[in-house]
C-alpha positions as CSV (number, residue, x, y, z in Angstrom):
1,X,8.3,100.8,-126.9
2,X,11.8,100.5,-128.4
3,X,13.1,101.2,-124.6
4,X,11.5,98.1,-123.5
5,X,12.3,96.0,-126.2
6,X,15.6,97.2,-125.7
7,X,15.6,96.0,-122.2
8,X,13.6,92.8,-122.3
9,X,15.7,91.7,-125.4
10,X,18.7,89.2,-124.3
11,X,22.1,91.1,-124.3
12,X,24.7,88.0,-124.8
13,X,25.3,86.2,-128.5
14,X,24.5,83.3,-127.1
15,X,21.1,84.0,-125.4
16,X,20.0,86.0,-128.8
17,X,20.8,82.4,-130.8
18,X,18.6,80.4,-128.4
19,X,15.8,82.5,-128.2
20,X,15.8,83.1,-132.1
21,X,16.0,79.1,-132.3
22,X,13.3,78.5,-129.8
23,X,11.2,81.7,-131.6
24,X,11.4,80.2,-135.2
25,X,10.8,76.5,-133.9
26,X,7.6,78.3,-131.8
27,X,6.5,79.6,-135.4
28,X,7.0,76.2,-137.0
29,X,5.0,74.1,-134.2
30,X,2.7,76.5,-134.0
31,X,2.3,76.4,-138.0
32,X,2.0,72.8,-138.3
33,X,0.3,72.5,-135.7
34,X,-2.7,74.4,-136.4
35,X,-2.9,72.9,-140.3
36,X,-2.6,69.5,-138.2
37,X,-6.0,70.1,-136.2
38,X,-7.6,71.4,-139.0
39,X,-7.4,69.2,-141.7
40,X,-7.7,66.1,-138.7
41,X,-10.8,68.0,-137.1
42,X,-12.6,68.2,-141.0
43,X,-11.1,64.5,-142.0
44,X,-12.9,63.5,-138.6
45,X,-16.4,65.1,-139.1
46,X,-16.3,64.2,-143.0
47,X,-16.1,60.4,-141.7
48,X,-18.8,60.9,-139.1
49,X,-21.0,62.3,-141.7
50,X,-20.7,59.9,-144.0
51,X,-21.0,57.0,-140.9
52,X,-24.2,58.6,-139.9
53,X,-25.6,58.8,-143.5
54,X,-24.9,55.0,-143.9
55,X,-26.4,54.3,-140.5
56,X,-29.4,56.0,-141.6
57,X,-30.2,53.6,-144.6
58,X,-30.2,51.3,-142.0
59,X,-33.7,49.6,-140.4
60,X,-34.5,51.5,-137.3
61,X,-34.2,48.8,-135.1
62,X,-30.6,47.9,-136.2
63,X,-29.7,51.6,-136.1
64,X,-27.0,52.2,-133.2
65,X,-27.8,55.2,-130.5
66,X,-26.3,58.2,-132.1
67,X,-22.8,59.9,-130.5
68,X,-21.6,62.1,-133.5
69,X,-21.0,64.5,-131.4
70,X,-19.9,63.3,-128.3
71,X,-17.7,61.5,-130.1
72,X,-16.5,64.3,-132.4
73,X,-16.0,67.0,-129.0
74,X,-14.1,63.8,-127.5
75,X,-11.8,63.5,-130.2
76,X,-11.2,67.3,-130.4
77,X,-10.1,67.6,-126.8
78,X,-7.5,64.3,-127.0
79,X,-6.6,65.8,-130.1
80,X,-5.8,69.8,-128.9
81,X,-4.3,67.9,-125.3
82,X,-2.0,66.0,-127.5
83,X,-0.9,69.0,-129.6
84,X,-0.9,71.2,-126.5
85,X,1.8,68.3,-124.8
86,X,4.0,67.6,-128.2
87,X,4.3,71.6,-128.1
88,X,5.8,71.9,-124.9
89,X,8.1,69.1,-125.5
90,X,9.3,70.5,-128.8
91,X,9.8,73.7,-127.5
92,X,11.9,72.0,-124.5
93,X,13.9,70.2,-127.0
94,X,14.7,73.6,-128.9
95,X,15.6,74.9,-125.8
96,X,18.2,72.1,-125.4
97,X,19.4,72.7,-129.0
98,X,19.0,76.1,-128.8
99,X,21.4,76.2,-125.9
100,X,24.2,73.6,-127.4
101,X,23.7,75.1,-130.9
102,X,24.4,78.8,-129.2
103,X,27.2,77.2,-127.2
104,X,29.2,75.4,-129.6
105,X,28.8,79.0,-132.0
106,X,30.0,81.9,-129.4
107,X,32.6,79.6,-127.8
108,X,34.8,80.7,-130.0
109,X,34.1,84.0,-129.8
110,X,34.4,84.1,-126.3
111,X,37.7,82.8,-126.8
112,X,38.6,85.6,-129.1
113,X,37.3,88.4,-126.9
114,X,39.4,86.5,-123.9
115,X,42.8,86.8,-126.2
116,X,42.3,90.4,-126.9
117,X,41.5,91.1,-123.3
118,X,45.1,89.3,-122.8
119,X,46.6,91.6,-125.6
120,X,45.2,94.8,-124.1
121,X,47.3,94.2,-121.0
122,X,50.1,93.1,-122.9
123,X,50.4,89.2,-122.2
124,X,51.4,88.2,-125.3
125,X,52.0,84.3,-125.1
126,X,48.8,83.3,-125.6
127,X,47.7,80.4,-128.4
128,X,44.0,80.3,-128.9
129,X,42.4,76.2,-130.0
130,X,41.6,76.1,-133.5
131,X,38.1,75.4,-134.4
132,X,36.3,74.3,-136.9
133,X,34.1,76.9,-137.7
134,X,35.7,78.5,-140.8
135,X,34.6,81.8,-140.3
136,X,36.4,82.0,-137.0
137,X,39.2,79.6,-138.2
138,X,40.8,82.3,-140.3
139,X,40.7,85.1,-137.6
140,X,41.9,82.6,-134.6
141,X,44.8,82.1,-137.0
142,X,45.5,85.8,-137.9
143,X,45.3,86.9,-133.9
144,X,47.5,83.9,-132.7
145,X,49.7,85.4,-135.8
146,X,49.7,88.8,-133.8
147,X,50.0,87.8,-130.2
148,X,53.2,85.7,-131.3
149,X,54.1,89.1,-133.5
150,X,53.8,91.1,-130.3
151,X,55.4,88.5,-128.2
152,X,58.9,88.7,-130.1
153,X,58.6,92.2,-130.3
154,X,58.2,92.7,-126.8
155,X,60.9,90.1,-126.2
156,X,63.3,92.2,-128.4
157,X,62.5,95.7,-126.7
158,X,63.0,93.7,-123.3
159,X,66.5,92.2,-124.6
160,X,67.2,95.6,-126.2
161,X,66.7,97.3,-123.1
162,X,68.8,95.5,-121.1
163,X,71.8,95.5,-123.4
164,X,71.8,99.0,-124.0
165,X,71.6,99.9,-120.9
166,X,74.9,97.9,-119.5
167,X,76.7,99.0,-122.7
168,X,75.8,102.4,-122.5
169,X,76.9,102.8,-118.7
170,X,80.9,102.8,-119.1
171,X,80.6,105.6,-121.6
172,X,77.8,107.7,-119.6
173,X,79.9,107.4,-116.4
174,X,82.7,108.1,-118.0
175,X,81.3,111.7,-119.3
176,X,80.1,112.7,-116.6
177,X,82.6,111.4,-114.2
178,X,85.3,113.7,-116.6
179,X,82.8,116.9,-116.4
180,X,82.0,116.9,-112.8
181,X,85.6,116.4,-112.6
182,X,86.5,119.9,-114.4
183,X,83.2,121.3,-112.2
184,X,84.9,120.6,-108.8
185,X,88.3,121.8,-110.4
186,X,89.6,118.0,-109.6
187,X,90.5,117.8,-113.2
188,X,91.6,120.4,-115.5
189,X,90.1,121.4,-119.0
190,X,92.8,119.8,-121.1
191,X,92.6,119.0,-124.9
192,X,93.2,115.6,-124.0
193,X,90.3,115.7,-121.4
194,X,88.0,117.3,-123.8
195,X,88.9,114.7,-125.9
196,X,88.0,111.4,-124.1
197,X,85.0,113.3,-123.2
198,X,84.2,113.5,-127.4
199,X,85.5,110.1,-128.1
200,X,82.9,108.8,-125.4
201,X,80.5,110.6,-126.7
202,X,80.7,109.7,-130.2
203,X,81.2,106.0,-128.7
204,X,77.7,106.5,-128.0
205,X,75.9,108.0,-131.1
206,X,77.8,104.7,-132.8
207,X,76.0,102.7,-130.6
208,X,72.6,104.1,-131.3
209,X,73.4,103.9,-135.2
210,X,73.8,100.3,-134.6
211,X,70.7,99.6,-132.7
212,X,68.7,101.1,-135.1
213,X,70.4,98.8,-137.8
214,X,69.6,95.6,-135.8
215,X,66.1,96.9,-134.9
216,X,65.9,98.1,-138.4
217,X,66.6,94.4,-139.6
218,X,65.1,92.2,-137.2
219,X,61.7,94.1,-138.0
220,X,62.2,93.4,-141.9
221,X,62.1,89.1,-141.2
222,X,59.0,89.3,-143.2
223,X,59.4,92.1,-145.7
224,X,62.7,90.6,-147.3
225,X,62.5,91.8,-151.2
226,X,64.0,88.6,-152.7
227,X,65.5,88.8,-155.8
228,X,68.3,87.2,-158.2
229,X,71.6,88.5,-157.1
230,X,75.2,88.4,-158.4
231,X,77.2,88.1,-155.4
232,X,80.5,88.8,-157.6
233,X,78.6,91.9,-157.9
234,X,78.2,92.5,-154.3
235,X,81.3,91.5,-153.5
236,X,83.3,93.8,-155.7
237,X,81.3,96.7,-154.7
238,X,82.3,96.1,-150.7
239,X,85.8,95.5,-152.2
240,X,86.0,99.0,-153.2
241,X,84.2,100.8,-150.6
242,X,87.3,99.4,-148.4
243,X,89.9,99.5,-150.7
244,X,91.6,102.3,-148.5
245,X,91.5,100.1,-145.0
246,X,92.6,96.7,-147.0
247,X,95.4,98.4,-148.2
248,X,96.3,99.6,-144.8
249,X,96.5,96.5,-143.1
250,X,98.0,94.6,-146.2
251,X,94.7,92.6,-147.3
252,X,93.5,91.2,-150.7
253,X,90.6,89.9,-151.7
254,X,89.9,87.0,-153.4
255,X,86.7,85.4,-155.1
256,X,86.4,81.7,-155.5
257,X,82.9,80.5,-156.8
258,X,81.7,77.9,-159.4
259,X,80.0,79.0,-162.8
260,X,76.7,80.0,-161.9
261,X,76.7,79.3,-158.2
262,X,77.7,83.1,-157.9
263,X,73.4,83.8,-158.7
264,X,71.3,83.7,-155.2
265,X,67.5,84.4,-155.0
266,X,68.2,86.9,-151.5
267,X,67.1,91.1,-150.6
268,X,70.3,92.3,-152.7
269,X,70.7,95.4,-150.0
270,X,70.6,92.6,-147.0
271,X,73.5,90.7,-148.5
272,X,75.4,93.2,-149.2
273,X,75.2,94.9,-145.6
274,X,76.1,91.3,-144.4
275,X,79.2,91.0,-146.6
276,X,79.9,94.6,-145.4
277,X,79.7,93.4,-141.8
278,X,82.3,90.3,-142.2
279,X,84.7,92.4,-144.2
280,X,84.8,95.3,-142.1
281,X,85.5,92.8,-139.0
282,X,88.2,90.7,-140.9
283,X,89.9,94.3,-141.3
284,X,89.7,95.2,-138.3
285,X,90.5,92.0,-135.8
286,X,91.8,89.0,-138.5
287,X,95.4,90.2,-138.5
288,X,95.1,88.0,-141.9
289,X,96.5,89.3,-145.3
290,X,93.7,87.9,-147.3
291,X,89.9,87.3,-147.4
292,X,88.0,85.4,-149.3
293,X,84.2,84.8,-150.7
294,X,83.6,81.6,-152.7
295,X,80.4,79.1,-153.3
296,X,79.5,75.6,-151.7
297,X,77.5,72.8,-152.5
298,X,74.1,74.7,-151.2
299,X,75.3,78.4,-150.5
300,X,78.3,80.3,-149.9
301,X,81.2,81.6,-147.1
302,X,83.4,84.4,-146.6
303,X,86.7,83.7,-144.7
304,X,90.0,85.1,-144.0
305,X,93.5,84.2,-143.0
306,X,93.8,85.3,-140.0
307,X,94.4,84.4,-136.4
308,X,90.8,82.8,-136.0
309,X,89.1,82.3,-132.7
310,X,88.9,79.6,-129.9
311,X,86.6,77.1,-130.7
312,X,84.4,77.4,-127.4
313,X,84.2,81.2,-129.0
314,X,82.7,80.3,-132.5
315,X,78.8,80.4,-131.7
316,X,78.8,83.5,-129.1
317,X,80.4,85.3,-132.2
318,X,76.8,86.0,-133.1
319,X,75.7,87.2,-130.1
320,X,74.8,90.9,-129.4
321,X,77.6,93.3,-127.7
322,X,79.3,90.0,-127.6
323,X,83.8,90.5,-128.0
324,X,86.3,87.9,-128.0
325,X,88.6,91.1,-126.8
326,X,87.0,92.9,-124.2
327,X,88.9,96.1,-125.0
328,X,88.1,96.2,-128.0
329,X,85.2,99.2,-127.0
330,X,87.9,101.1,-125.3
331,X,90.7,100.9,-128.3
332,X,88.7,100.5,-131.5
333,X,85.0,101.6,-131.2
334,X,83.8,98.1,-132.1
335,X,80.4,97.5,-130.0
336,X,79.8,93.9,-130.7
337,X,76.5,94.5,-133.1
338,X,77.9,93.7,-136.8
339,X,77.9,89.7,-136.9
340,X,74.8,89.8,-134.8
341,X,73.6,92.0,-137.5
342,X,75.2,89.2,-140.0
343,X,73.0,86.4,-138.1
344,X,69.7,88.5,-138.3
345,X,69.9,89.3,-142.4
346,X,70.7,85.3,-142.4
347,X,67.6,84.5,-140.6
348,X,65.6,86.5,-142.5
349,X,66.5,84.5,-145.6
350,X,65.6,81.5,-143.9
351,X,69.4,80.6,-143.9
352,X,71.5,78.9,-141.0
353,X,75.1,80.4,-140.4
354,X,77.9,79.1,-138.5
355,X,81.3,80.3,-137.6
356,X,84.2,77.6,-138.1
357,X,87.8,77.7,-138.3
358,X,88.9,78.4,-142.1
359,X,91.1,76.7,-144.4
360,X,93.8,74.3,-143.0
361,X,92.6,75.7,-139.7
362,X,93.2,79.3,-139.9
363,X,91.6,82.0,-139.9
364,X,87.9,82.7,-139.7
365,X,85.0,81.2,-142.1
366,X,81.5,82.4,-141.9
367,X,79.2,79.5,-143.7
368,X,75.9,80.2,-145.0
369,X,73.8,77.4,-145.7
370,X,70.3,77.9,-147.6
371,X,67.5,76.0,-146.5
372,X,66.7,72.5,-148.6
């Protein structure tokens, strides 16, 4: 018995609503009808009866022919022909509502089941209409969330891919161009051989450190652990860790910010990794003899002295593997990942940066602006 049930029972959402609607409106007619007839079928014969009583009081020759109950079997037949009818048309117009009722309900539902048949083969860029059904509202919302989620994330791995790949083929070709050298006895076994070979090598394990950093930090846009931070703190804490390297290349440090504007509401670990970033880069390629950190009217920037950049230059700073010296790979292991970094941590704080020329036009100044 189940079996059948099983089988004669409507598989789709929307057929179950109709037929449920069309079921319980059956019920109601049926219900109302039936109390209808009744108490209309007793009403009538109650008014017969009394008719026929009064017509009975009546002289015989002014009594008329009696039709009780033709009259009453009449009645009962328009009466159950008229129920019958109304039935039929009631249960064709909860058919009808039945069917827009079901409609309106499992459209969006359909259009949820659609968008994760999109996410299971991996087309992300989808947007599903809003509705306003509340109890779908919320979950349309949360999967559009995911799919645009997914979307950047597969836009990142794609991006990723493709960069690592062209950066990783000079040092790859150069290992194993220099080994199958020494295998075919072209080249010989040298120290110095041996140690391009190493020096490619460890170009390489910096490169994945450095992925992982900007992977690391573009997947932490949401789980940014805000808090107030001292970036006189910060700074003085970089300022030591490359005390050594300054010294080196005959750079100080300086700290110019106004009282109070030194406190930030930012994920104390992201800014100092950022300040990390512009320091170690000023070192590095600035040729300056000073940088700076200092406050604005609505954040803060970091510059230096130094021999700055060409304008047309300024906004591909921020760009991954991106170097304003192309050698700079070869010479100095620098992979073009730590102001990219810089621009992620920025983004994640919901801050704009921008690179501009620094003070009386030299040098480099990294500006971060918080959002109003």
């Amino acid at each position: 018995m189940v079996g059948i049930l099983d089988i004669m029972l409507p598989k789709t959402t929307a057929s179950k609503i109709t037929l449920a609607i069309v079921i319980v409106s059956m019920l109601a007619l049926v219900f109302t009808s039936a109390i209808t007839v009744s108490k209309t079928h007793t009403d009538v014969a109650e008014y017969l009866q009394r008719r026929e009583e009064i017509m009975m009081a009546l002289p015989a020759n002014l009594r008329p022919a009696p039709a009780r109950i033709e009259f009453l079997e009449q009645f009962t037949r328009n009466l159950y022909t008229t129920t019958i009818t109304t039935s039929f048309l009631s249960i064709g117009f909860a058919l009808f509502v039945g069917l827009f009722v079901a409609k309106h309900i499992t459209k969006p539902l359909n259009q949820l089941t659609q968008g994760i048949k999109m996410l299971q083969q991996n087309k992300y860029k989808i947007t599903i209409p809003v509705t306003d059904t509340e109890e779908f509202q919320e979950t349309i919302e949360e999967l559009n969330y995911l799919a645009e989620q997914l979307d950047k994330a597969e836009q990142l791995r794609q991006e990723l891919i493709s960069d690592i790949s062209h950066e990783m083929k000079t040092p790859v070709t150069s290992i194993v161009g220099q080994l199958q050298g020494i295998m075919d006895g072209v080249l010989e076994p040298t120290p110095e051989r041996f140690e391009v070979i190493q020096d490619q090598a460890q170009r390489l394990s910096e490169m994945v450190d450095h992925m992982n950093d900007y992977t690391r930090i573009r997947s932490l846009h949401s789980n940014v652990e805000k808090s107030t931070v001292d970036l006189k703190e910060r700074w003085k804490k970089v300022v030591d860790l490359f005390e050594k390297e300054a010294k080196d290349a005959g750079i100080g440090f300086d700290m110019k910010f106004k009282r109070g504007r030194e406190l930030i509401n930012a994920d104390k670990h992201m800014v100092e990794r950022l300040i990390t970033n512009i320091v170690e880069n000023a070192i590095s390629y600035s040729q300056g003899t000073k940088i700076t950190i200092g406050s604005h009217r609505n954040g803060f920037y970091i510059e230096d002295n130094g021999v700055g950049v060409d304008r047309n230059q300024e906004k591909k700073l921020f760009e991954r593997f991106y170097r304003i010296d192309k050698s700079r790979n070869r010479n100095t292991g620098g992979l073009g990942l730590g102001l990219a970094i810089v621009k992620e941590i920025a983004s994640a704080h919901g801050w704009t940066v921008k690179a501009t020329s620094g003070t009386n036009g030299k040098g480099l100044r990294f500006f971060f602006s918080f959002s109003s």
